[in-house]
C-alpha positions in Angstrom: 143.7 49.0 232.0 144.9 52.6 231.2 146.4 55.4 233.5 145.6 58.6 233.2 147.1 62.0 234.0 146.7 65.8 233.2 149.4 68.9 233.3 148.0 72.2 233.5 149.9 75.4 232.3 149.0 79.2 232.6 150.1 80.4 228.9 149.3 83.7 230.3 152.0 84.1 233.1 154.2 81.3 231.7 154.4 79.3 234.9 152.4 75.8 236.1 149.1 75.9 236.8 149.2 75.0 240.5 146.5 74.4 242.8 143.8 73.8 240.1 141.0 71.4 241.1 140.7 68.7 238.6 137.4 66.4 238.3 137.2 62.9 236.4 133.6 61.7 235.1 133.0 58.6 233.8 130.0 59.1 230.7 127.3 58.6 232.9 128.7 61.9 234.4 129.5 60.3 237.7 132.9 61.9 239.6 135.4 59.0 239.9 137.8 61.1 241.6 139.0 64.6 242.3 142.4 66.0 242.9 144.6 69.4 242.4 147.5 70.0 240.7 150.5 69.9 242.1 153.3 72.4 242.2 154.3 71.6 238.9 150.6 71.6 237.5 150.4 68.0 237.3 148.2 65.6 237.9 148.6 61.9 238.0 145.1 60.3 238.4 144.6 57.6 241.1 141.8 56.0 239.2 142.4 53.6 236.5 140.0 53.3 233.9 138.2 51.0 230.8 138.0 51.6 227.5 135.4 54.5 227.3 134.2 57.8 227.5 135.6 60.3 230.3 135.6 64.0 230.7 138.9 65.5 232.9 136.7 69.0 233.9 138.7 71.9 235.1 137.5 74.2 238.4 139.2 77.2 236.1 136.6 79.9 237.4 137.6 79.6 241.1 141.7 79.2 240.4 141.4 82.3 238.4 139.1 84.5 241.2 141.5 82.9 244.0 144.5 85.0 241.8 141.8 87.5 241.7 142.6 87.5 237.9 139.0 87.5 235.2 138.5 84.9 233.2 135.3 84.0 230.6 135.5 80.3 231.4 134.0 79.4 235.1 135.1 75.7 234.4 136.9 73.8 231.3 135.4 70.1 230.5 137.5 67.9 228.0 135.9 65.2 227.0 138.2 62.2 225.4 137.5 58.4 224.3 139.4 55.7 226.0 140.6 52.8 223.9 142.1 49.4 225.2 145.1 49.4 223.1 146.4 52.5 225.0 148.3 51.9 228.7 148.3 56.1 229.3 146.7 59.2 228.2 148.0 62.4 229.5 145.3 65.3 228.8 147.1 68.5 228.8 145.8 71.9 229.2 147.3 75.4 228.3 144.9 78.0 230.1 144.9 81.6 230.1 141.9 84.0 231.3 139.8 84.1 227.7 140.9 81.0 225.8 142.6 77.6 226.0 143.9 74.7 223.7 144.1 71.1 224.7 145.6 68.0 223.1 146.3 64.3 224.1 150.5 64.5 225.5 152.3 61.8 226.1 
């Protein structure tokens, strides 16, 4: 069984991305739970999951209007493979209004 959790920074200001709504899918697409980052931008998922394919999607179009800031992406979806071999993945997220980069933390 593997754990999963997410950390979410805005490159842009150089701070935590906090209050961000976060969204795991399983690959059918259904939500297996929701949550917001915390003050720190962090996310530590509830769920625990199989070896599979997830998406972690990103409500990135609303955070950014709440800050009243633009932004060309209304929502970020990273989709990632599950293996059993693994205990955690952490999927990280550096976000700024017109691009972002993800990779697989620790």
């Amino acid at each position: 069984m593997t754990t999963l959790s997410t950390h979410v920074l805005d490159a842009a200001l150089g701070r935590p991305a906090a209050g961000l709504d976060v969204v795991l899918l399983d690959a059918d697409s259904d939500r297996l739970e929701t949550a917001t980052t915390d003050a720190d931008g962090r996310v530590r998922l509830a769920t625990v999951v199989e070896p599979g394919d997830y998406t972690v999607g990103f409500g990135t179009g609303r955070w950014f209007a709440a800050q009243e800031r633009d932004t060309f992406f209304p929502h970020v979806a990273v989709a990632f493979t599950v293996t059993a071999d693994q205990p955690h993945y952490h999927v990280a997220l550096l976000l700024s209004p017109f691009s972002y980069t993800t990779y697989r933390g620790s």
